[in-house]
mmCIF file as gemmi writes it, N, C-alpha and C atoms, coordinates in Angstrom:
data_model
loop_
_atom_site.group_PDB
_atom_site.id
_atom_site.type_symbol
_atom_site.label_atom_id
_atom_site.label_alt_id
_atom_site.label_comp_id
_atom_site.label_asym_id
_atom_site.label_entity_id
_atom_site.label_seq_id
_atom_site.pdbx_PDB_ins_code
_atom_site.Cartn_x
_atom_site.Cartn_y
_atom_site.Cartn_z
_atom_site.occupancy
_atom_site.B_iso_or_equiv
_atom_site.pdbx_formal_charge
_atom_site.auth_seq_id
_atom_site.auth_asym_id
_atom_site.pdbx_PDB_model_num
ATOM 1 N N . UNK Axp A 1 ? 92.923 123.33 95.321 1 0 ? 1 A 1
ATOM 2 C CA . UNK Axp A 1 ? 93.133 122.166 96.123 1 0 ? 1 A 1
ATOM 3 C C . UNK Axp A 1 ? 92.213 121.042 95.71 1 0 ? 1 A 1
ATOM 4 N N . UNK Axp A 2 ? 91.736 120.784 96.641 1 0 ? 2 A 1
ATOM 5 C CA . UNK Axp A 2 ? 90.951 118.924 96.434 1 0 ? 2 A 1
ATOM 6 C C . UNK Axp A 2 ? 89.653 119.688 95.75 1 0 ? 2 A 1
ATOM 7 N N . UNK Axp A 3 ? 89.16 120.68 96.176 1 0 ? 3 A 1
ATOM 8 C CA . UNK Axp A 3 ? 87.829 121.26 95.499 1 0 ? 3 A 1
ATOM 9 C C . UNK Axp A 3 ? 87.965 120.908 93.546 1 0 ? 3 A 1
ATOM 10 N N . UNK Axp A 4 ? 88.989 121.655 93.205 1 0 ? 4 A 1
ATOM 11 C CA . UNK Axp A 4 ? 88.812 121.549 91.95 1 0 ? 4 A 1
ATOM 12 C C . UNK Axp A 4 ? 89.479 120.182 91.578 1 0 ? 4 A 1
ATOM 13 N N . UNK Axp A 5 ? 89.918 119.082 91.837 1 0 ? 5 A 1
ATOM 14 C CA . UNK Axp A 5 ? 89.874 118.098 91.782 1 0 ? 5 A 1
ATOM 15 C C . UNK Axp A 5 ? 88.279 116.893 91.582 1 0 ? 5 A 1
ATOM 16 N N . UNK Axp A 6 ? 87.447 117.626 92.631 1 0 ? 6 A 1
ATOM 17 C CA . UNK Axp A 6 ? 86.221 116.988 93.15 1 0 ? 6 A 1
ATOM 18 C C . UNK Axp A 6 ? 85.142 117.517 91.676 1 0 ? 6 A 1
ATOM 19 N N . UNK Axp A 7 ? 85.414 119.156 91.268 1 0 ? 7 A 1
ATOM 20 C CA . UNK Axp A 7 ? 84.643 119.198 90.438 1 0 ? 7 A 1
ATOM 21 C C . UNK Axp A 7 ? 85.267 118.575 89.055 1 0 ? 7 A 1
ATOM 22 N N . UNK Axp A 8 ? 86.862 118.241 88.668 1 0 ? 8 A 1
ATOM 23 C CA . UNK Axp A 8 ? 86.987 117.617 87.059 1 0 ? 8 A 1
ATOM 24 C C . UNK Axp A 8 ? 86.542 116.228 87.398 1 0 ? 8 A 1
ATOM 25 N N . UNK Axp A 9 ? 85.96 115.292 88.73 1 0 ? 9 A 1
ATOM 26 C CA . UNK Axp A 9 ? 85.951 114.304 88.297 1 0 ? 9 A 1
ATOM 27 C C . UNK Axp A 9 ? 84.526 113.876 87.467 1 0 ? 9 A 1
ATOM 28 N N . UNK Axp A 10 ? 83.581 114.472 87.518 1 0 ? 10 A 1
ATOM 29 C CA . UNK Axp A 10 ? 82.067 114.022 87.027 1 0 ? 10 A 1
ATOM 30 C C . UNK Axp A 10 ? 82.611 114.27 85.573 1 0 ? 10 A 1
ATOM 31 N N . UNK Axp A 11 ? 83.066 115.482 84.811 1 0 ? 11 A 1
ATOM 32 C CA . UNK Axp A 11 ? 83.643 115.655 83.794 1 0 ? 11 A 1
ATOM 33 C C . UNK Axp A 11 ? 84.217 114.274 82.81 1 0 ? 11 A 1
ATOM 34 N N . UNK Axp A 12 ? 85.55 113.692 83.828 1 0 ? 12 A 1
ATOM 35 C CA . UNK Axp A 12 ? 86.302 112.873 82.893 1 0 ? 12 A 1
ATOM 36 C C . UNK Axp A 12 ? 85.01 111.751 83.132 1 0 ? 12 A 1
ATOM 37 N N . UNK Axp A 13 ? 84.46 111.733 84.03 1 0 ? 13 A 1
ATOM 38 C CA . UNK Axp A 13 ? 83.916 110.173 84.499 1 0 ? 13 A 1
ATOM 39 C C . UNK Axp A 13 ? 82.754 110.602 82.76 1 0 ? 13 A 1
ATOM 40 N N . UNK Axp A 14 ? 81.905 111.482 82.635 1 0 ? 14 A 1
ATOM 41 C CA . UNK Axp A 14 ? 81.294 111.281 81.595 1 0 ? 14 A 1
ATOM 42 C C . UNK Axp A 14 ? 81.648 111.271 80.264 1 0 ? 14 A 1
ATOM 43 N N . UNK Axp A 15 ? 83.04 111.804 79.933 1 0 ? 15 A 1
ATOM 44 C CA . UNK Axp A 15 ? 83.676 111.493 78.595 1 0 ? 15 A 1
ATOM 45 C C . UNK Axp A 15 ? 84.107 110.299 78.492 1 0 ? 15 A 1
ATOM 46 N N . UNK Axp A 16 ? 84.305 109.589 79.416 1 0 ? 16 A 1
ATOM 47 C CA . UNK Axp A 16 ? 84.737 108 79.98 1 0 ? 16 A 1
ATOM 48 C C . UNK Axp A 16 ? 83.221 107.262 79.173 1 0 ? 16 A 1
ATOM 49 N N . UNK Axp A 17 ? 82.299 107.564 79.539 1 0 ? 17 A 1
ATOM 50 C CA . UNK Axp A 17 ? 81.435 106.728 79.765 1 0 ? 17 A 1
ATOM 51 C C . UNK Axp A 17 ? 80.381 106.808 78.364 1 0 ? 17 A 1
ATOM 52 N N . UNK Axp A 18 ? 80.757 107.932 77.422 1 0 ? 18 A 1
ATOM 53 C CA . UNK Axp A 18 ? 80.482 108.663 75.997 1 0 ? 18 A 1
ATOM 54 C C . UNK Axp A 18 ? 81.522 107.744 75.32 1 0 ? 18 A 1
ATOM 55 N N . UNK Axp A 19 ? 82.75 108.465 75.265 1 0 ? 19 A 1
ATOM 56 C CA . UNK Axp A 19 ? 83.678 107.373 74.492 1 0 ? 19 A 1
ATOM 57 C C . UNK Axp A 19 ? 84.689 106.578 74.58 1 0 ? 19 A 1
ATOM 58 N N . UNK Axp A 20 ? 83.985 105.874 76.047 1 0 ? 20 A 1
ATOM 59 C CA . UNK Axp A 20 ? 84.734 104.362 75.76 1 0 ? 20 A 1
ATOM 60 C C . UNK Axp A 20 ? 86.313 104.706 76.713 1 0 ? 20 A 1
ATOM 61 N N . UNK Axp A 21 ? 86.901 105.473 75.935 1 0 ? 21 A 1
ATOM 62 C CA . UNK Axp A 21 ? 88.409 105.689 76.406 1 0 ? 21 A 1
ATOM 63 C C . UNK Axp A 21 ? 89.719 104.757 76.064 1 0 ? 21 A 1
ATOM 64 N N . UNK Axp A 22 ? 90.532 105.338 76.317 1 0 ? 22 A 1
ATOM 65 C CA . UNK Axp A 22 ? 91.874 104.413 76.561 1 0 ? 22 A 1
ATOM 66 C C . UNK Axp A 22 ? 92.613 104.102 77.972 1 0 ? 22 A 1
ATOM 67 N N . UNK Axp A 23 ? 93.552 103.869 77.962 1 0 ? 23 A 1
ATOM 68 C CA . UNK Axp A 23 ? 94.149 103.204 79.296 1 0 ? 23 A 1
ATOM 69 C C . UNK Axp A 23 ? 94.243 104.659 79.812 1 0 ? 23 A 1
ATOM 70 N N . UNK Axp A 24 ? 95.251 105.782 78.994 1 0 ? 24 A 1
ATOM 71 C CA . UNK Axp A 24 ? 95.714 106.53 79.606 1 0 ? 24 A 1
ATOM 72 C C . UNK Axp A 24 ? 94.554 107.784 80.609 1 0 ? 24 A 1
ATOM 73 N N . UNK Axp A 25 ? 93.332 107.5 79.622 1 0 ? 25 A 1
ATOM 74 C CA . UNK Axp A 25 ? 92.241 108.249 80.24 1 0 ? 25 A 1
ATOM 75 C C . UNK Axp A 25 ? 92.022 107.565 81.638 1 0 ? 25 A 1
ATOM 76 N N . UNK Axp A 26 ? 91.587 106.279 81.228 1 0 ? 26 A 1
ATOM 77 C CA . UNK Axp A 26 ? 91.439 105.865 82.857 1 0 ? 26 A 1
ATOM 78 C C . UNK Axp A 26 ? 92.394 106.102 84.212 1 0 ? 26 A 1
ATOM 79 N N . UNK Axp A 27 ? 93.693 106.161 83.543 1 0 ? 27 A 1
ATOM 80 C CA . UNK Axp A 27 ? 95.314 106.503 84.758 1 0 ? 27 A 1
ATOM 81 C C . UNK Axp A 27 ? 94.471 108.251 85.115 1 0 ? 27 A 1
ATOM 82 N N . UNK Axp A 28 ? 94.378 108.752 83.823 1 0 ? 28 A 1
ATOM 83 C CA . UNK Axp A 28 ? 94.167 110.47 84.86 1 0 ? 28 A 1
ATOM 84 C C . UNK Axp A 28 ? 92.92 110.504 85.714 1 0 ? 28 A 1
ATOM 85 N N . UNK Axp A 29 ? 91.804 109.457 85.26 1 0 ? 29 A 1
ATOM 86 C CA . UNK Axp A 29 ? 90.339 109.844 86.455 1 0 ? 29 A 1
ATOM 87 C C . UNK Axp A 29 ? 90.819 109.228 87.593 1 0 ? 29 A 1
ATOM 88 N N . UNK Axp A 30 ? 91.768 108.203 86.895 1 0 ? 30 A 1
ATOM 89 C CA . UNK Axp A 30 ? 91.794 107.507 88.686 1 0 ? 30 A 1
ATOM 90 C C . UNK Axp A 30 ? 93.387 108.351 89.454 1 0 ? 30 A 1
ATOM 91 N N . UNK Axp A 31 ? 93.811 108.962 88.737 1 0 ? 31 A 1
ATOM 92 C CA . UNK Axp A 31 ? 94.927 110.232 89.893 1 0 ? 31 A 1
ATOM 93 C C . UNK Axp A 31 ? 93.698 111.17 89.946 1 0 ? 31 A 1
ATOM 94 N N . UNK Axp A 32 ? 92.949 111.603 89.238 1 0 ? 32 A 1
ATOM 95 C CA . UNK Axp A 32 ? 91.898 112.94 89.958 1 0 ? 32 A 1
ATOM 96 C C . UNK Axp A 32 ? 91.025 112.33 90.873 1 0 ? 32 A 1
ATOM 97 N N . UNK Axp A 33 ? 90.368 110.968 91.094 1 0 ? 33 A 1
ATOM 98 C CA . UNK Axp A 33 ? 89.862 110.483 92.421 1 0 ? 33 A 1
ATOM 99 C C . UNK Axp A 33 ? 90.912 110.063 93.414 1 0 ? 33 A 1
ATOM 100 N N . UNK Axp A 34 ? 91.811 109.686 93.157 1 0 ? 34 A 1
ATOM 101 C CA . UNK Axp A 34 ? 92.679 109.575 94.202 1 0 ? 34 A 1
ATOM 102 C C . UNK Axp A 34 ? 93.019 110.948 95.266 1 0 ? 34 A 1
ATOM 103 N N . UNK Axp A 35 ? 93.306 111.992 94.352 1 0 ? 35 A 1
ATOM 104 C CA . UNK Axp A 35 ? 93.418 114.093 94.466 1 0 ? 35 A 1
ATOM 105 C C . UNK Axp A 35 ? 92.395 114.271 95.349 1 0 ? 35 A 1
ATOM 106 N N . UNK Axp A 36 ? 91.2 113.856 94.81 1 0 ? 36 A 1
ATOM 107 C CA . UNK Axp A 36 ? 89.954 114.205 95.538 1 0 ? 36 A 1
ATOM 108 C C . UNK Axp A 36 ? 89.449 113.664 96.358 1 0 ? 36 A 1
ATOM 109 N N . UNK Axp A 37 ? 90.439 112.723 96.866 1 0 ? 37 A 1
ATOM 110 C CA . UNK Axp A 37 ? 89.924 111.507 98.171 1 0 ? 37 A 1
ATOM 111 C C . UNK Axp A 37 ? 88.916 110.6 97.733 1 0 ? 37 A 1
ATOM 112 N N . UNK Axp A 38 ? 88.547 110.592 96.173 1 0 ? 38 A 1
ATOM 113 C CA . UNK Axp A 38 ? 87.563 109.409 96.371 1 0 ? 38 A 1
ATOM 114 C C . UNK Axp A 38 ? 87.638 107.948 96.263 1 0 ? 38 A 1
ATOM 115 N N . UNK Axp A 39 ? 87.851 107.759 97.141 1 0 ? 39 A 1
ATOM 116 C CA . UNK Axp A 39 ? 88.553 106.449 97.479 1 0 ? 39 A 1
ATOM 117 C C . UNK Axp A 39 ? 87.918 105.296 97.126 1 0 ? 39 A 1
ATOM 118 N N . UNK Axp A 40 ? 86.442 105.414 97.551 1 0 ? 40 A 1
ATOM 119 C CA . UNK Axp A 40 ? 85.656 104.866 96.771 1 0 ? 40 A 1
ATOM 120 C C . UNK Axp A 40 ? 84.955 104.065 95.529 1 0 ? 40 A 1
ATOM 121 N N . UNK Axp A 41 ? 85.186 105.551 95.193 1 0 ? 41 A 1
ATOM 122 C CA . UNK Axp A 41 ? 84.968 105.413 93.667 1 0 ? 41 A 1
ATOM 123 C C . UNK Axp A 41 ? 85.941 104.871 92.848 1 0 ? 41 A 1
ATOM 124 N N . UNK Axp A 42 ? 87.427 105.018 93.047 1 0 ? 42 A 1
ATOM 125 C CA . UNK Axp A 42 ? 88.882 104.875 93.017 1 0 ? 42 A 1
ATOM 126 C C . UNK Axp A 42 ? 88.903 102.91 92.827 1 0 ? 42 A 1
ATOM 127 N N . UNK Axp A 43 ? 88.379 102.693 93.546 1 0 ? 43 A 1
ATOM 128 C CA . UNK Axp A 43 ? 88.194 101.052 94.268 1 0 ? 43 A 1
ATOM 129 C C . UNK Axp A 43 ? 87.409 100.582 92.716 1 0 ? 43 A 1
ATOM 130 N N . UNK Axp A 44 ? 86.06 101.145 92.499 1 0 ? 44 A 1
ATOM 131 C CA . UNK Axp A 44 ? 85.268 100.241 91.55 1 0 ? 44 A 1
ATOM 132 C C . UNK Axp A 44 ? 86.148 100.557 89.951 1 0 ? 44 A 1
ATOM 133 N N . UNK Axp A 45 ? 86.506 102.472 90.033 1 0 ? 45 A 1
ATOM 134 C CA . UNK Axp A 45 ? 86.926 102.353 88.161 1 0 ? 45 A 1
ATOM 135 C C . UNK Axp A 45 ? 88.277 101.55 88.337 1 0 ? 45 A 1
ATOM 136 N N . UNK Axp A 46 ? 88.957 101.036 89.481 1 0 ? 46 A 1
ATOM 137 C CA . UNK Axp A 46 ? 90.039 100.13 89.208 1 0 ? 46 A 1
ATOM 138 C C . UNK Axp A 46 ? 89.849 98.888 88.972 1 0 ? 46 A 1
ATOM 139 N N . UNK Axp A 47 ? 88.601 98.319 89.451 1 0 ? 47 A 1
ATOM 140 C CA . UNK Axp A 47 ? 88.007 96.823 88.944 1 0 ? 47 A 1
ATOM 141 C C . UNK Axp A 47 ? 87.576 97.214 87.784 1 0 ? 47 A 1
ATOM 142 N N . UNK Axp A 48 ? 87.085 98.398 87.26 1 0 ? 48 A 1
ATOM 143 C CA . UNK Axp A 48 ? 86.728 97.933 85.576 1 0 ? 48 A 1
ATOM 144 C C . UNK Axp A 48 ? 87.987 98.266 84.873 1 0 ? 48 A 1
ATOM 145 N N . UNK Axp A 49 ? 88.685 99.329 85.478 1 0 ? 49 A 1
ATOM 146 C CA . UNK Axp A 49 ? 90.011 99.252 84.399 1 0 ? 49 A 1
ATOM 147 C C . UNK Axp A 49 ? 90.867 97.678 84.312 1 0 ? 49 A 1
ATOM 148 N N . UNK Axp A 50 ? 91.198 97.279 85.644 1 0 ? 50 A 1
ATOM 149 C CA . UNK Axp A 50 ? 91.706 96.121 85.477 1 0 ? 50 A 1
ATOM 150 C C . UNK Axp A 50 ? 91.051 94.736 84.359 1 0 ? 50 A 1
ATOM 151 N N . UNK Axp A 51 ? 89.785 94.762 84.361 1 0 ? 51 A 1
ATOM 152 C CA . UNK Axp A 51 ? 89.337 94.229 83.642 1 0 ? 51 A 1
ATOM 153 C C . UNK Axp A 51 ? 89.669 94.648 82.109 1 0 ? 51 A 1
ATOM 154 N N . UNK Axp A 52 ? 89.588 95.912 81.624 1 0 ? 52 A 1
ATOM 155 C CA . UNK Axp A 52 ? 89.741 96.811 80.451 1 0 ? 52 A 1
ATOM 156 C C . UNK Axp A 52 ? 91.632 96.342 79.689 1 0 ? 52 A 1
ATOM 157 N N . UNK Axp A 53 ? 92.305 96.67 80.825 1 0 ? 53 A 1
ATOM 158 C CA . UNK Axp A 53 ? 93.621 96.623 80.407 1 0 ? 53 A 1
ATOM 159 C C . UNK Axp A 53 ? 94.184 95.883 81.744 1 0 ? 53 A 1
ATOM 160 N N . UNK Axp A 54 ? 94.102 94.644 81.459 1 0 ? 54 A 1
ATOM 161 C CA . UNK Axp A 54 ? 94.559 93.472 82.22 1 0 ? 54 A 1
ATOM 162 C C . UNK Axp A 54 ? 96.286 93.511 82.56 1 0 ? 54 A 1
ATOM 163 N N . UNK Axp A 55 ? 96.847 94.337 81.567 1 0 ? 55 A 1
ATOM 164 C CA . UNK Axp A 55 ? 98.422 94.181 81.82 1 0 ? 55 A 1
ATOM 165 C C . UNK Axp A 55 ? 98.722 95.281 81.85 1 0 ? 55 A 1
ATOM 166 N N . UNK Axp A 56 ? 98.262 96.535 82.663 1 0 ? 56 A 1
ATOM 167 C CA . UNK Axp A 56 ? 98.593 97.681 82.611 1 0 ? 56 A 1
ATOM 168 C C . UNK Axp A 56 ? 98.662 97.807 84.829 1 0 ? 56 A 1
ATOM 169 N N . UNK Axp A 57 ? 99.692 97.364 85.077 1 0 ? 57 A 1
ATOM 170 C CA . UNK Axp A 57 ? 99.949 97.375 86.789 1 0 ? 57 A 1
ATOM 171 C C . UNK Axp A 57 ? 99.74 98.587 87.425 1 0 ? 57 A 1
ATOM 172 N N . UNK Axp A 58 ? 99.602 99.822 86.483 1 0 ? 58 A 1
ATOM 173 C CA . UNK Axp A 58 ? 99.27 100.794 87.965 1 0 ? 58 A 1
ATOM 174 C C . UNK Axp A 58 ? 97.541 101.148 88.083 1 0 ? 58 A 1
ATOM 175 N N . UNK Axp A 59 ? 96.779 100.434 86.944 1 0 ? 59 A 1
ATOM 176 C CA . UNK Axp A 59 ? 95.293 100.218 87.918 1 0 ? 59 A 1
ATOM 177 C C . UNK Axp A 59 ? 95.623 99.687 88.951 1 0 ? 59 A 1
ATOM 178 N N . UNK Axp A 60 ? 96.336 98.387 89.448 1 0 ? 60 A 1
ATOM 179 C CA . UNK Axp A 60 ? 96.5 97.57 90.768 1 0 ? 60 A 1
ATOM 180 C C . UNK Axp A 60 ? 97.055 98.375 91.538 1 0 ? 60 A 1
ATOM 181 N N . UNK Axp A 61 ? 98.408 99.212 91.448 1 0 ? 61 A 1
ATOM 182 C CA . UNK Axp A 61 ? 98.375 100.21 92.446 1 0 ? 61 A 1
ATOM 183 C C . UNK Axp A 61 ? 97.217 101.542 92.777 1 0 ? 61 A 1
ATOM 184 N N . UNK Axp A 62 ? 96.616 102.013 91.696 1 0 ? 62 A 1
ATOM 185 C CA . UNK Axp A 62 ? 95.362 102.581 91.638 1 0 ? 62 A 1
ATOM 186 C C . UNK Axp A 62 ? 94.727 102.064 93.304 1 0 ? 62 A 1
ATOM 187 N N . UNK Axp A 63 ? 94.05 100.921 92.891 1 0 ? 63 A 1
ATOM 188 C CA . UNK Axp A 63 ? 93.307 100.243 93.686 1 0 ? 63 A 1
ATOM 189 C C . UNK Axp A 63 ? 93.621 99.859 95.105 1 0 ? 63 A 1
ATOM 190 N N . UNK Axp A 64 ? 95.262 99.584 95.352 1 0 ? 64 A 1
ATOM 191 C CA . UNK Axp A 64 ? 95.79 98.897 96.426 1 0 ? 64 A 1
ATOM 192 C C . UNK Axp A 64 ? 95.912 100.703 97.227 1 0 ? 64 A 1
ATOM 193 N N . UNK Axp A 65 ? 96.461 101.865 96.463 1 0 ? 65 A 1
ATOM 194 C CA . UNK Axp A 65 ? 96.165 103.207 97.361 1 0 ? 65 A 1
ATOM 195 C C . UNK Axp A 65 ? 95.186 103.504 97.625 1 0 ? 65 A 1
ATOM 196 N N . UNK Axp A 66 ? 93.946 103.351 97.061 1 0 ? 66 A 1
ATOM 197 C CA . UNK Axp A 66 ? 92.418 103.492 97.544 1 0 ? 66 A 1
ATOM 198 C C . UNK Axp A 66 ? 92.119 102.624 98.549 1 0 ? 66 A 1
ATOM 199 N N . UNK Axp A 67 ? 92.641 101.01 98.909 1 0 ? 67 A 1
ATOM 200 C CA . UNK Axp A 67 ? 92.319 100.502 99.378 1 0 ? 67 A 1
ATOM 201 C C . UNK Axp A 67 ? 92.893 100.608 100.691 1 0 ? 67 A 1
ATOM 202 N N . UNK Axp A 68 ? 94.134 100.854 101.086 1 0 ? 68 A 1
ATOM 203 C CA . UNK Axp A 68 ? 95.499 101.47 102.156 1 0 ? 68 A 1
ATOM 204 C C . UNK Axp A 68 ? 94.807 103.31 102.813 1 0 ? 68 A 1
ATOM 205 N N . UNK Axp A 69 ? 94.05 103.728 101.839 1 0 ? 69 A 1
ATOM 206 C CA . UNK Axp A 69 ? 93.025 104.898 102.42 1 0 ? 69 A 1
ATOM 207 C C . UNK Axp A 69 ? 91.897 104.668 102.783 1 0 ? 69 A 1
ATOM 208 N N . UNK Axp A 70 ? 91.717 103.533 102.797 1 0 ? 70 A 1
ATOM 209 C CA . UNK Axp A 70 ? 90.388 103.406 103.577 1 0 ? 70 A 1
ATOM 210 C C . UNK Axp A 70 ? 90.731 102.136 104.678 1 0 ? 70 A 1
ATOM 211 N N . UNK Axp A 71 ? 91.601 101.673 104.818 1 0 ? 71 A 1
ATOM 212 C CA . UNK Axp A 71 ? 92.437 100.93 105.612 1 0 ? 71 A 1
ATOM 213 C C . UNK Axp A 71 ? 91.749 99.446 105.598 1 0 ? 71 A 1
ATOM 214 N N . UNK Axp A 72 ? 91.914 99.018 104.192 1 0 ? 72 A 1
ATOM 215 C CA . UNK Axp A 72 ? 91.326 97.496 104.232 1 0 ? 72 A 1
ATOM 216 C C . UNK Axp A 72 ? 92.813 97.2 103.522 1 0 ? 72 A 1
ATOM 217 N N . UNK Axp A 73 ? 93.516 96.677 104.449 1 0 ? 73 A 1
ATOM 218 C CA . UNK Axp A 73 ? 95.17 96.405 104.316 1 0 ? 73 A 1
ATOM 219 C C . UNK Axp A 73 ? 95.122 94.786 103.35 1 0 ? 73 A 1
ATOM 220 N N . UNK Axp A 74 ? 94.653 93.96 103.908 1 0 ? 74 A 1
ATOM 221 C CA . UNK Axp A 74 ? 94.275 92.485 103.225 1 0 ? 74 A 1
ATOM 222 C C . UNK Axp A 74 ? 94.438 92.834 101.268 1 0 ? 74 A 1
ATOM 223 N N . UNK Axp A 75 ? 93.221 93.879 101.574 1 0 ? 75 A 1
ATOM 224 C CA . UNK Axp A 75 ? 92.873 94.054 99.634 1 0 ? 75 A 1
ATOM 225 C C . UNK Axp A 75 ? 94.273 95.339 99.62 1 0 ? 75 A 1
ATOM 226 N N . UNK Axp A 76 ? 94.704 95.796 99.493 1 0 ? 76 A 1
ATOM 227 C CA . UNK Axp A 76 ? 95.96 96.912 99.717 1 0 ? 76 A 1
ATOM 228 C C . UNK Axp A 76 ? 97.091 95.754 99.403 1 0 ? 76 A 1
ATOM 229 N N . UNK Axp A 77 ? 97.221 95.2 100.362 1 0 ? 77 A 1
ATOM 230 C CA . UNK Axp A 77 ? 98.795 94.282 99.47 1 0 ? 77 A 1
ATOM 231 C C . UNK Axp A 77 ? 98.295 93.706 98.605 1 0 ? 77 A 1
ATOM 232 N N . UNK Axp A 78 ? 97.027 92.799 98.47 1 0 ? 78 A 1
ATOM 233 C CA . UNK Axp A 78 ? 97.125 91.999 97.42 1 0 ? 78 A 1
ATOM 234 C C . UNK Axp A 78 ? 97.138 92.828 96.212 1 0 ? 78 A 1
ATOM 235 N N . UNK Axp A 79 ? 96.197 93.664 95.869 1 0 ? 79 A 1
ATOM 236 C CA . UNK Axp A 79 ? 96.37 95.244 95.061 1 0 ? 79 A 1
ATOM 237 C C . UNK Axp A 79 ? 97.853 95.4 94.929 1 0 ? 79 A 1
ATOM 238 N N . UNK Axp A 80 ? 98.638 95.566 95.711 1 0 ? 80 A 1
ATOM 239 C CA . UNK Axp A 80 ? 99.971 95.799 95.734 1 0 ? 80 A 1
ATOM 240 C C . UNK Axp A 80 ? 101.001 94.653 94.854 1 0 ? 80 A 1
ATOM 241 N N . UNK Axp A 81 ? 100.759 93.474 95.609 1 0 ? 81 A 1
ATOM 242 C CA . UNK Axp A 81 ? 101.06 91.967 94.543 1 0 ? 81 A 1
ATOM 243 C C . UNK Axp A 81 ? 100.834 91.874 93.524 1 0 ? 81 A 1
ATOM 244 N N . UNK Axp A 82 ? 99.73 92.283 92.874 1 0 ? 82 A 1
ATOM 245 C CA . UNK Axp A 82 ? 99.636 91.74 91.88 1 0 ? 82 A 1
ATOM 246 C C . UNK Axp A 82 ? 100.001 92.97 90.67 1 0 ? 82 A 1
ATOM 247 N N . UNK Axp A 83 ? 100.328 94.38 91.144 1 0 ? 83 A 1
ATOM 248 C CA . UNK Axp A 83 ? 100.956 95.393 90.324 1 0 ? 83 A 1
ATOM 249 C C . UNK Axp A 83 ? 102.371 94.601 90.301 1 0 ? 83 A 1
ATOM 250 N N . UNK Axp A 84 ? 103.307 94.295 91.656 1 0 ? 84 A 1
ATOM 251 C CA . UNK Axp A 84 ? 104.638 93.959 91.693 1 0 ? 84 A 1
ATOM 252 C C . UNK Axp A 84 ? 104.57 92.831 90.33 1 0 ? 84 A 1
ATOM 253 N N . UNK Axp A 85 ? 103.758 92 90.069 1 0 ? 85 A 1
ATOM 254 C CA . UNK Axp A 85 ? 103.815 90.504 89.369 1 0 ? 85 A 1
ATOM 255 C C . UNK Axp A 85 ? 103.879 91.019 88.258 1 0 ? 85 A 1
ATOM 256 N N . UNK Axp A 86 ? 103.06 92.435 87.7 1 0 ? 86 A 1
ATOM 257 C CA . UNK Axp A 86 ? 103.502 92.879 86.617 1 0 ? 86 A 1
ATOM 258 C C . UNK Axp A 86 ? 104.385 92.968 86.274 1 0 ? 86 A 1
C-alpha cells in the first residue's frame, strides 16, 4: 500500500537530484508522492518540474491534485487552467 510507496520516494528523489533526470522521471516521483499522500512535497517538485519542462501539462495537473488534497481550491483550478491551456 502507501507504505511502500513512502519508502521508493527518498530513492527516486536522490537519483533525481545525482542525475539531473528527464521529464519522464519527474511524472513517476510525482505519481509515487501523489501514492504516498505527499502532497506537499508533490506541490514544490511540480514548481521545479514546471520550470524544467515548461510544456509538459501534467506537472500542472501534478500540482493542481496536490493542491485539491490539501484543499487550497484557488491554486487547484488555476493548476488545473493552465494544464487545460496546454
Amino acid at each position: 500500500g502507501r507504505e511502500a510507496f513512502d519508502k521508493a520516494v527518498p530513492h527516486l528523489e536522490a537519483a533525481l537530484q545525482i542525475g539531473g533526470g528527464e521529464a519522464d522521471d519527474y511524472l513517476a516521483l510525482g505519481e509515487l508522492l501523489l501514492r504516498a499522500q505527499q502532497y506537499e512535497k508533490l506541490v514544490h517538485l511540480s514548481q521545479r518540474s514546471v520550470r524544467l519542462f515548461p510544456d509538459q501539462a501534467m506537472f500542472h495537473v501534478h500540482a493542481a491534485q496536490a493542491q485539491r488534497a490539501l484543499q487550497k481550491w484557488p491554486e487547484a483550478i488555476r493548476a488545473f487552467g493552465e494544464a487545460a491551456a496546454l
